[in-house]
N, C-alpha and C positions, 0 to 999 in steps of 0.2 A: 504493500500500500504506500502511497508515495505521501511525504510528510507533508505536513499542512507550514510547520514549522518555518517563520521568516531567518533568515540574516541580518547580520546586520548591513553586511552590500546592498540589500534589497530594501532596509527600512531605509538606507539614505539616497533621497531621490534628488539632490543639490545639485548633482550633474546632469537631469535632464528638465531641469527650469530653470527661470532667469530669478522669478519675484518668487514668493511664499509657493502660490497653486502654478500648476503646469497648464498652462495655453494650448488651445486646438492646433494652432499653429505651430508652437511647439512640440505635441505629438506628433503632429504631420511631419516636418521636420527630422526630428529623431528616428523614426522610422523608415524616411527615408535614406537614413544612415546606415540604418540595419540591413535592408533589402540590399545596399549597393556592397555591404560586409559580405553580405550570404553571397551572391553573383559571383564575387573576389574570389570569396573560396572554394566557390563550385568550381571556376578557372582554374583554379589553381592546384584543385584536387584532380586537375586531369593529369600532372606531371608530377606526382608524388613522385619525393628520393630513394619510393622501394618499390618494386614491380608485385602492386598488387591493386586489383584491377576495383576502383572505386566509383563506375558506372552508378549503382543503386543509388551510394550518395550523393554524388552530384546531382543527378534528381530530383533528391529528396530536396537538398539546396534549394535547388531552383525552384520549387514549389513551393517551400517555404515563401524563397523571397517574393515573387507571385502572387502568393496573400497578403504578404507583410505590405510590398504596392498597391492592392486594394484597402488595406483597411488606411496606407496612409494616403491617397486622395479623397476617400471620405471623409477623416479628418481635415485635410485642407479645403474641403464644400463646406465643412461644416463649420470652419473658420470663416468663414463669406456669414455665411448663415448669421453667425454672432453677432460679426461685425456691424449687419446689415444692412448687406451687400444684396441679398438674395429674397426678395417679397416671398411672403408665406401666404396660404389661406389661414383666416380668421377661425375658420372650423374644419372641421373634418368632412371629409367627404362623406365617407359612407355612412356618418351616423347623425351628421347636422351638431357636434359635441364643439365647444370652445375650450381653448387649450390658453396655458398660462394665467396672467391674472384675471382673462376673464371667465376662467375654470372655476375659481375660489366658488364656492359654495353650491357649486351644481350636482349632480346627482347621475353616475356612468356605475351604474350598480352588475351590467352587464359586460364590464370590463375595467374591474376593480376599483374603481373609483375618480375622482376628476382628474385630468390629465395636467394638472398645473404644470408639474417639471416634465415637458418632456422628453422621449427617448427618442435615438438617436435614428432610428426610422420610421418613425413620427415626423422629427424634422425634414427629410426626406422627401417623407411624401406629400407634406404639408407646401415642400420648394414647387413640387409635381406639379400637385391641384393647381397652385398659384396660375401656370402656366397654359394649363388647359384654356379651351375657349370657355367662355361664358362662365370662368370658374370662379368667381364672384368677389368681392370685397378680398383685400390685402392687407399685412399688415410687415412688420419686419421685427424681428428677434429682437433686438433692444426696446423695441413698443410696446410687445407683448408681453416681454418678460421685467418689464421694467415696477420695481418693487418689491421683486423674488428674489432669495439667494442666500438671505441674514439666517445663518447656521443651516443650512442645507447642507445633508450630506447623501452621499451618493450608495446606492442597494450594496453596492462591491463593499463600502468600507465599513459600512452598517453590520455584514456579515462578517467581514474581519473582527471587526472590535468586538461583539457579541463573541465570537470563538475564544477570541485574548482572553474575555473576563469570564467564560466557562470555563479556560485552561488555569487560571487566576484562582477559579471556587474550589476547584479540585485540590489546587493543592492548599490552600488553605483549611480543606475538610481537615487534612491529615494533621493539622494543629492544632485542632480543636480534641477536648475527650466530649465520647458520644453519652450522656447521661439516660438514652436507652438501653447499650448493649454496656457501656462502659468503656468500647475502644478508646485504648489512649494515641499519644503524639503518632503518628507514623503508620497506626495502625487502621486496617478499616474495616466498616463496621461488620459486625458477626450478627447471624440467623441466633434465634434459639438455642438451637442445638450445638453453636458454635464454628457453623458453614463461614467463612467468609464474604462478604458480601462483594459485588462491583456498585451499588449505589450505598449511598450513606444515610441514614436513618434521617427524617422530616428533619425535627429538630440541629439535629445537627448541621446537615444541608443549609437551611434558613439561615442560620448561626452565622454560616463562612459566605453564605452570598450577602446578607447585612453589610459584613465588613470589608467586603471584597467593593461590594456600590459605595459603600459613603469613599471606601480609600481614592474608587475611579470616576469618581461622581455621577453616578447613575442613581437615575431615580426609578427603582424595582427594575424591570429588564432593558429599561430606556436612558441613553444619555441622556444626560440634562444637557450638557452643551459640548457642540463639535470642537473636539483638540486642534490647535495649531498643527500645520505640517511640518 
């Protein structure tokens, strides 16, 4: 099973942004870095200094880099997009739904809820509509979204940090003693009969996720507020 675990290489993002958050621009960009790396060494893996024949790989390269060039020209449309370079529709096509601040308080019960912040093909096809004939009223990304953003954070880091502070309870169970079964420091909790347990007794559980939120500032399973990068 392949670890969920970060580094610290990976927590430090300084080198592929300029300010605090990383720019669309700046992924575009970056990626486009990456694609021209992968190419390099697909080239380059044709004349390895040992005769053994790296066909599959270079391949694989090249496909990689192939995706890596699509996901980075979307990002750089979707740098227009922000910019507001690129008119939007106002709504959605297929469903007549308004998207950004003029979402706030509407009601998309059939697709999980108002689409305030949206996704990245949403915007998309929101550029689409725009374009279409007779595809109605326009708007552009800093209009729409203008008002949104004050502790916004994104599904990816939401599920990060939520993992951090389940990895965070866990080991804090193990310092706590369980005044059901009695497990002390290190130990975890025991059945009846003396079975070992893999979950930890209510009380206890409760106990190390209390101290685990005030220390991370969560309020029950929710941040209270989005950490700096």
């Amino acid at each position: 099973m392949k670890s969920t675990h970060e580094t610290a290489a990976e927590i430090d993002t300084s080198a592929v942004r300029a300010g605090r958050y990383i720019t669309l621009d700046e992924l575009a960009t970056e990626l486009s870095a990456i694609e021209l790396r992968l190419r390099q060494l697909a080239r380059a893996a044709e004349a390895p200094d040992t005769p053994v024949e790296l066909a599959d790989v270079i391949d694989s390269l090249r496909s990689t880099a192939s995706s890596v060039r699509e996901t980075s020209d979307r990002m750089d449309f979707l740098a227009r997009i922000v910019a507001g370079d690129v008119p939007l529709a106002t709504r959605f096509r297929d469903t007549g739904d308004p998207w950004g601040v003029a979402a706030r308080g509407t009601d998309r019960a059939d697709y999980g809820g108002p689409a305030i912040v949206p996704t990245v093909w949403q915007l998309l096809k929101l550029a689409q509509d725009a374009k279409r004939p007779g595809g109605g009223e326009t708007t552009t990304y800093p209009e729409a979204m203008n008002g949104i953003g004050i502790g916004w954070e994104s599904k990816a880091a939401s599920a990060r940090r939520r993992r951090e502070r389940d990895a965070a309870v866990a080991v804090e169970v193990l310092t706590l003693t369980c005044e059901k079964c009695g497990a002390t420091e290190g130990e975890p909790c025991k059945t009846k009969t003396g079975w070992a347990a893999d979950r930890a007794h209510v009380g206890r559980q409760r106990q190390a996720e209390a101290t685990v939120d005030e220390r991370l500032g969560y309020l029950g399973e929710n941040p209270v507020a989005v950490p700096a990068q």
